[in-house]
C-alpha positions in Angstrom: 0.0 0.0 0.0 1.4 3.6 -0.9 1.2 6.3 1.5 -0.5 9.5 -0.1 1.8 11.9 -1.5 0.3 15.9 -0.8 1.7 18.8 -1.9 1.0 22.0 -0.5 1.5 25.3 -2.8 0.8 27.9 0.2 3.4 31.4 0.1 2.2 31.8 3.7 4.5 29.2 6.0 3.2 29.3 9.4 0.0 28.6 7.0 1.6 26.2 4.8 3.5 24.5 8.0 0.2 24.2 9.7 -1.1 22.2 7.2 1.9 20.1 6.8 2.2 19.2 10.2 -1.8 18.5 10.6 -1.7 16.0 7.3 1.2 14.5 8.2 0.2 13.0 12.0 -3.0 11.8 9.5 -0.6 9.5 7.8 0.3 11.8 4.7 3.6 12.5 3.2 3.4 15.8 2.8 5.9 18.2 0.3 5.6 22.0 0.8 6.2 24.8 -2.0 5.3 28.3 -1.7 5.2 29.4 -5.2 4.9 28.0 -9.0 9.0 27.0 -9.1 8.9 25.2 -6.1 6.2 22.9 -6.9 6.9 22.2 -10.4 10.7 21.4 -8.9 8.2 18.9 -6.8 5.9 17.6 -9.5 9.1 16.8 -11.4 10.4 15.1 -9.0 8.4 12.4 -8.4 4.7 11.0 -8.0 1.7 13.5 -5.9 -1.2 12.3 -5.2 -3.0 15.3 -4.5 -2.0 19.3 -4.9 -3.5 21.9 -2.0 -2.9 25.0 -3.8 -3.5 28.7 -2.3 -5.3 31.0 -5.0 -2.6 33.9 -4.6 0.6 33.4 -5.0 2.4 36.5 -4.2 2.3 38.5 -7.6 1.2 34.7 -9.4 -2.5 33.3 -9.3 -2.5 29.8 -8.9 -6.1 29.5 -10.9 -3.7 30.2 -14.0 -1.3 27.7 -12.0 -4.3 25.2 -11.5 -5.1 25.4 -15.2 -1.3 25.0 -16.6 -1.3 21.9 -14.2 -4.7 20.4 -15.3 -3.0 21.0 -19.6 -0.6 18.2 -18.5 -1.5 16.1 -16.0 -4.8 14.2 -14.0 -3.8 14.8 -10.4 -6.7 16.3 -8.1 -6.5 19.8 -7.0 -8.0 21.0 -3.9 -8.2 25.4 -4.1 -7.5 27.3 -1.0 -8.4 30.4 -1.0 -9.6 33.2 1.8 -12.0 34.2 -1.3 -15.0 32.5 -0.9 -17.5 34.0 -3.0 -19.2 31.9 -5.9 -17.2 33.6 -8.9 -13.9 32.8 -6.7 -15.2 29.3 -6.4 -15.9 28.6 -10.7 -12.8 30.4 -11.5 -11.3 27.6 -9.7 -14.0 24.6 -11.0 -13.5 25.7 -14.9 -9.7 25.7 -15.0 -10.0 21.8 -13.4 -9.5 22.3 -9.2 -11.3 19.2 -8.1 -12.5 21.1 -4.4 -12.4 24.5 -2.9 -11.6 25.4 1.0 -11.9 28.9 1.9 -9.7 29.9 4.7 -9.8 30.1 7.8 -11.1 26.5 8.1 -11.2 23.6 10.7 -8.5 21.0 10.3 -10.8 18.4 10.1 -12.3 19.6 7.1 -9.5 20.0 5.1 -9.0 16.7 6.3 -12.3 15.7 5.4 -11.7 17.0 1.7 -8.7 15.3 1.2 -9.7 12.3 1.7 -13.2 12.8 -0.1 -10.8 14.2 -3.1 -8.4 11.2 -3.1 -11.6 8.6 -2.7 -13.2 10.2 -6.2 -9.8 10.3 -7.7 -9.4 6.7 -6.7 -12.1 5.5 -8.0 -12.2 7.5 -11.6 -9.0 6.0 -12.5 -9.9 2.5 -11.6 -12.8 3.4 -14.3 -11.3 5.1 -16.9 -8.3 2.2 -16.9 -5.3 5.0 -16.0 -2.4 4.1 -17.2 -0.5 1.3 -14.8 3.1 1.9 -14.4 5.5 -1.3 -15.3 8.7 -0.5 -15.1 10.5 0.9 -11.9 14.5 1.8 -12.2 16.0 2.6 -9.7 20.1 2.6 -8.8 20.6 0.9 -11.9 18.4 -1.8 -10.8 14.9 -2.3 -12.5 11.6 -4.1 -11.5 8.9 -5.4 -13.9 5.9 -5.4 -12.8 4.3 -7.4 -16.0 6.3 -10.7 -14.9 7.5 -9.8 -11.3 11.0 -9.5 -12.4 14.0 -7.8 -10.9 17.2 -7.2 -12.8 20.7 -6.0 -11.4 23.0 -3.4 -12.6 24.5 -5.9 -14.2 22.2 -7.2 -16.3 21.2 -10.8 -14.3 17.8 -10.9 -13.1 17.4 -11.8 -9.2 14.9 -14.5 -8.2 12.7 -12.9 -4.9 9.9 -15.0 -3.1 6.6 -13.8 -3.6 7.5 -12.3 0.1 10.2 -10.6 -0.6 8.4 -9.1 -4.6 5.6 -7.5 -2.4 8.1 -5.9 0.4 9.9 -4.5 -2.5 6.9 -3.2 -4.0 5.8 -1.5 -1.1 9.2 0.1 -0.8 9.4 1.7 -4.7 5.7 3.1 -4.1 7.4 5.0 -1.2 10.7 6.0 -2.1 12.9 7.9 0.1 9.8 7.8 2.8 10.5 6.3 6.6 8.0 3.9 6.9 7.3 2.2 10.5 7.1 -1.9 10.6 3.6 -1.1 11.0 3.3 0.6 7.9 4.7 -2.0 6.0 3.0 -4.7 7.9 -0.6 -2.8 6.6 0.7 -3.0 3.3 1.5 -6.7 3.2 -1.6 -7.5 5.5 1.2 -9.2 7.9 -1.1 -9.5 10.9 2.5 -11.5 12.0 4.4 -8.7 12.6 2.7 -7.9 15.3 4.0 -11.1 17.2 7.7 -10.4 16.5 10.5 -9.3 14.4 8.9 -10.9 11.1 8.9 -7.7 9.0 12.7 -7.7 10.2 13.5 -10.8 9.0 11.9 -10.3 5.5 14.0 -7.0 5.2 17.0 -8.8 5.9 16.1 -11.5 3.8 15.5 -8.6 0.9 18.6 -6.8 1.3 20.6 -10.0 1.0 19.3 -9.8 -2.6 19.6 -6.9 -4.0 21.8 -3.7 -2.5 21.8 -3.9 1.2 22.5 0.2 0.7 19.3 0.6 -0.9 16.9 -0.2 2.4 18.2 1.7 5.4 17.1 1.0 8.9 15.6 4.7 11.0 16.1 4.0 14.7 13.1 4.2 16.3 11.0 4.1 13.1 11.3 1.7 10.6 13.2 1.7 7.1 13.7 4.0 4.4 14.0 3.0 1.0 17.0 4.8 -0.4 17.2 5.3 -3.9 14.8 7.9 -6.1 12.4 5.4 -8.5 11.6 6.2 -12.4 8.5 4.6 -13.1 7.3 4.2 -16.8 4.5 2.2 -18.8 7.4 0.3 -20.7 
């Protein structure tokens, strides 16, 4: 299971760190930007799962932001926006925003939203067949998810137990992220971990077949997977 990747567009940072903070003790990796370069450095680098983006932007509007977003890519936007009056509210709607908050507003609503947004989203592209990333490189390493096939650096492909193919799977949908032995246990429905060291042992039993270096252990948390992941469609 991948945790949900937010990023927040917000020029105001006790604002913006507000949010962070409140999303992330709800289980959300959360990436801040406050302004247009920021968060296209962000999009480019790697998968979000959902854009909160503040209507002004200093001397930038991020409706026209919203809209260059929505020209290239599917991800749902939620606008944010102290503006709450109905033309405010379509501005955002006809350039593609998924949702609109208008500040100030309880946590748990903006909580609420997310979640309701994400949901939708989740279910329109189980619909509408989205695209299903295959191939995953990372380090010089690559996985295939067509045939469950994982190839070295070198070229040799590297047998895992069905075990081991899902722990790695759960890793490359959460690059760079600490996730807790709980975490992972969720992911891989290992109601065993709770007995013992098991997710331990399959880590081990992972890193003794591919790069050790890529999984590192975070005392007092978990592991981190350690390498950024490409993913593409072939």
């Amino acid at each position: 299971m991948s945790l949900h990747k937010l990023l927040v567009v917000e020029d105001d940072t006790e604002m913006a760190a507000m949010m962070a903070e409140y999303l992330q003790r709800h289980g959300f990796h959360v990436t801040r930007a406050s302004g247009r370069a920021e968060a296209i450095e962000a999009l480019t680098a790697g998968r979000v799962d959902l854009i909160l983006l503040d209507v002004s932007l200093g001397e930038d509007s991020g409706v026209d932001f919203c809209a260059d977003i929505r020209a290239t890519q599917e991800v749902p936007i939620i606008m944010v926006s102290a503006l709450s009056a109905d033309h405010q509210r379509m501005a955002g709607y006809e350039v593609g925003a998924d949702d609109y908050i208008a500040k100030p507003f309880n946590p748990e609503l903006l909580l609420a939203r997310v979640r309701a947004v994400l949901r939708r989203a989740h279910r329109a592209s189980s619909l509408n067949h989205r695209r299903r990333d295959t191939m995953h490189r990372f380090a010089g390493w690559c996985y295939d998810a067509r045939g469950d096939a994982v190839t070295a650096p070198g070229g040799w492909q590297v047998a895992l137990s069905a075990r081991e193919t899902a722990l790695l799977r759960v890793f490359l949908a959460n690059p760079l992220i600490p996730l807790t032995r709980e975490e992972i246990a969720e992911a891989l429905d290992a109601e065993e971990a709770a007995e013992g060291r098991a997710i331990d042992m399959l880590v081990n039993r992972l890193r003794h077949k591919i790069d050790a270096a890529l999984i590192r252990t975070e005392r007092g948390i978990g592991y981190v997977f350690t390498a950024e992941v490409i993913r593409s469609d072939a």
